[in-house]
N, C-alpha and C positions, 0 to 999 in steps of 0.2 A: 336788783330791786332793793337789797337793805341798804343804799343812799336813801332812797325813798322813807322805807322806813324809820332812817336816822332823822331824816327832815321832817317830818311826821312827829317823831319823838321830840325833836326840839322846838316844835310850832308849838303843840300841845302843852311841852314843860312850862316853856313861858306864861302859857293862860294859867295853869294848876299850880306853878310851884312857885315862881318868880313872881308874878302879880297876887296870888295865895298870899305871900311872905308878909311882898307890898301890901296886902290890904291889913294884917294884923301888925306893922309899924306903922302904918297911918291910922287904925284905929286907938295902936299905943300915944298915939302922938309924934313921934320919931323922924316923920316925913312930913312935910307941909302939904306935897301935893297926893292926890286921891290916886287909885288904882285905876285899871280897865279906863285910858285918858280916849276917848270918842275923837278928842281934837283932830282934825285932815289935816293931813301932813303931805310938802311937796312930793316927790312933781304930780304924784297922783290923787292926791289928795286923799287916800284909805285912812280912816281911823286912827293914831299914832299907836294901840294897842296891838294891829295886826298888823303895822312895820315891825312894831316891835318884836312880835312871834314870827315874823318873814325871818327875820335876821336872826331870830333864835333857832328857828330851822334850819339855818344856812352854816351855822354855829355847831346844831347838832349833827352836821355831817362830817363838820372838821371833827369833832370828837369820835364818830365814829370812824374817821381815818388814821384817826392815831391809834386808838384803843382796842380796831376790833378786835384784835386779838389777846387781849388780855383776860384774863381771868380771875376767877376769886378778888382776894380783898385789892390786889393792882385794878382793877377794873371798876368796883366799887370808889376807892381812892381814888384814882387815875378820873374820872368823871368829875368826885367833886372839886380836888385839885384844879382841873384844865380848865373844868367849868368855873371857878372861881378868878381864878388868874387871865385868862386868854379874854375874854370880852371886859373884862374888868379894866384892863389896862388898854386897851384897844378903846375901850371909851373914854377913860381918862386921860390918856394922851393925842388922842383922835380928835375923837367923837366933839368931846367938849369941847376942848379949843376952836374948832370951826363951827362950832354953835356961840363961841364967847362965854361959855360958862365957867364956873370955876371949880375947880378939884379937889374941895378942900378934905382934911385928914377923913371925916367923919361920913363923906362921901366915897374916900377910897373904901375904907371899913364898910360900910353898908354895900356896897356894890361887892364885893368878896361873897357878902354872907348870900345877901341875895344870888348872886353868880354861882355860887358854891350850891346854893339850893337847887338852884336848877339843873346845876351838871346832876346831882342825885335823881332830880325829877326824870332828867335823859335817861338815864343809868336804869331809871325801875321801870320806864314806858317800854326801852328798848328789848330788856327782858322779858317782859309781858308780852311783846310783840314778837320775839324769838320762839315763846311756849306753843302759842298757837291756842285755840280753841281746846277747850276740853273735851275728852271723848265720849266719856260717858255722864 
């Protein structure tokens, strides 16, 4: 069951950490488009927000399949690294192109930071979620 929990961790990261980020660079100005996007998207048409956390769940199990066993600060690292790198470039060389969009410098940069944010987001759910409930 800690896939479950990794997917969990990175459905949630997405909403808190990754659209979080998104919302104070579009508050900055930074980003044209808004956070939390409602728009339905194919084939099922669900909200473009919770594909987005679908695929960030799907994301946080890749990382916990690399990672679970790390520790201390590799495990810390290791999250926002893989978080920053792995869906970052998988959208950028992916994602975009079959959308027609374009990948320019300032969108690999912001996809990093935000990516990176949320491997951390993963990193401190999955913890939290390893502690358990407090006992007393």
């Amino acid at each position: 069951m800690e896939w479950l929990k990794a997917f969990i961790a990175g459905f949630l990261a997405t909403l808190i950490f990754h659209q979080g980020l998104f919302t104070l660079f579009y508050l900055a100005g930074l980003v044209p488009n808004a956070p939390f996007n409602l728009t339905p998207v194919p084939p099922f048409g669900v909200p473009q927000v919770i594909s987005l956390s679908f695929f960030g769940g799907l994301w946080g199990i890749g990382l916990w399949l690399i990672l679970r066993r790390s520790v201390g600060s590799r495990f810390w690292l290791g999250h926002v690294v893989a978080g920053a790198v792995g869906p970052t470039v998988i959208a950028m060389l992916v994602v975009f192109p079959l959308k027609g969009l374009e990948a320019t410098p300032q969108i690999w940069v912001g996809g990093l930071i935000l990516n990176g944010f949320w491997g951390l987001g993963v990193a401190i759910l999955i913890r939290l979620m390893r502690q358990g409930p407090a006992l007393s």
